[in-house]
N, C-alpha and C positions, 0 to 999 in steps of 0.2 A: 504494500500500500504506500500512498504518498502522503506524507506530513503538509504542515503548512510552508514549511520553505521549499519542497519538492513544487506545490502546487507554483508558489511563487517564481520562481526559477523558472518551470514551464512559462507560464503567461510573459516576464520576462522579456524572458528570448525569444519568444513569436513574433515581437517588435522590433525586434532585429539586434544585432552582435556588434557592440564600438569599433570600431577601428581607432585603437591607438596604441601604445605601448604598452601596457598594461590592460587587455580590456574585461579579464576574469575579474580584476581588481575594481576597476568600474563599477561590472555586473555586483557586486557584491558590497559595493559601499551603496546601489540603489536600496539594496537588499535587506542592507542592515547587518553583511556577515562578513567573510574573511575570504578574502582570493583564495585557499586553500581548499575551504570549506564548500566553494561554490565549484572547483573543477574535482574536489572527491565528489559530489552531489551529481555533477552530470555523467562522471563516471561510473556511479550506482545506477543510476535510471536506465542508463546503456546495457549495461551488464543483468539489470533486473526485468530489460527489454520491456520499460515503461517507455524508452525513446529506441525507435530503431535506428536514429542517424543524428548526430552531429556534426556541420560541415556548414562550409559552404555551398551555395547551390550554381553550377557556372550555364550559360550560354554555350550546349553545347555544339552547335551549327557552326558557331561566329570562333568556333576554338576546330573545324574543322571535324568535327564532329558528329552524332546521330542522336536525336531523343525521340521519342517514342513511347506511345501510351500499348499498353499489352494486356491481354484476357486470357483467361482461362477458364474450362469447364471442369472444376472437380467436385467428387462425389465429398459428401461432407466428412464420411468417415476416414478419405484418406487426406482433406482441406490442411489437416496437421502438419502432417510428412510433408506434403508438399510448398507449405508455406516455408517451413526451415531449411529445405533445396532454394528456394528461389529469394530467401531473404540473405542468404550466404554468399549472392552474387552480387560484389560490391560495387557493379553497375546500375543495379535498382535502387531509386531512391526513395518510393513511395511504394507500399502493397497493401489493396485496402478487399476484404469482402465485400460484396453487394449480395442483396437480395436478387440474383435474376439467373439467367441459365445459364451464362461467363459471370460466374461468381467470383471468382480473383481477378483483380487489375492493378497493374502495378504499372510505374514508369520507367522505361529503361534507357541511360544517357550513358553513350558511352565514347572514345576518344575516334570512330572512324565509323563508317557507314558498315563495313566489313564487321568491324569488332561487335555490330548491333546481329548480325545473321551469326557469328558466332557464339552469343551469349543464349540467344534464343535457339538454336539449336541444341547448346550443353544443357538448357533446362528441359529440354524437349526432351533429349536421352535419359537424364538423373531421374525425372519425373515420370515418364510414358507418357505423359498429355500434352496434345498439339498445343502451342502460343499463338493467339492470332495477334498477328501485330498490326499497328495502326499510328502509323510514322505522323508526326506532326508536319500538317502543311503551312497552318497559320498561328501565330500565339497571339492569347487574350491574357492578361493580368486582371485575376481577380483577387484581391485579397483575403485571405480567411482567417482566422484568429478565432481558435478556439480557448474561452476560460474554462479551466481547471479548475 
């Protein structure tokens, strides 16, 4: 579970990460706590996969690159296995269930148009379920911010 600073730390950082010398130290004098405290805190959430990812997020077309929204159709009792195959591919940066008959969807950016048919074919083999892929033609900026 998540405490009150776990909670805070989320919301936080959904408004974005300082850029300056110090910027765990920043996050953490918002915070009311200790540059220490706040990069062992994002460490724990990672590890207790209350966050699947910390990072930055890049522009990967303008870096020569592929992104790409992906679905899959899996049965719920193997949703498990296959989510920790496709969550371990350090090319996806988002993997959400839905409600519909491509129940996993994840986004996949990776460094070459190549490397995007290679990632989705090694999930395709680890897993047995075909990826339908659906290459981004146009980006929209929506922002979301979800409170915790």
């Amino acid at each position: 579970m998540m405490d009150e600073l776990d909670r805070a730390l989320i919301n936080t950082l959904q408004g974005g990460f300082p850029i300056c010398e110090r910027p765990y130290a920043e996050v953490a004098e918002r915070l009311g706590s200790t540059e220490e405290t706040v990069i062992e805190r994002i460490g724990s959430l990672l590890e207790r996969g209350l966050l699947s990812r910390f990072g930055p997020m890049y522009h990967a077309e303008q870096m020569g690159g592929a992104l790409s929204l992906a679905a899959m159709q899996i049965p719920p009792d193997d949703f498990e296995r296959v989510t920790g195959i496709v969550n371990s591919q350090p090319q996806v940066a988002h993997n959400y269930e839905r409600n519909h008959r491509l129940n996993m969807w994840f986004v996949l950016a990776t460094e070459t148009s190549e490397g995007q048919q290679e990632v989705i074919t090694r999930i395709e083999r680890e897993t047995g379920y075909p990826v339908y892929n659906m290459p981004k033609i146009r980006e929209y900026f929506v922002e979301l911010k979800l409170h915790v």
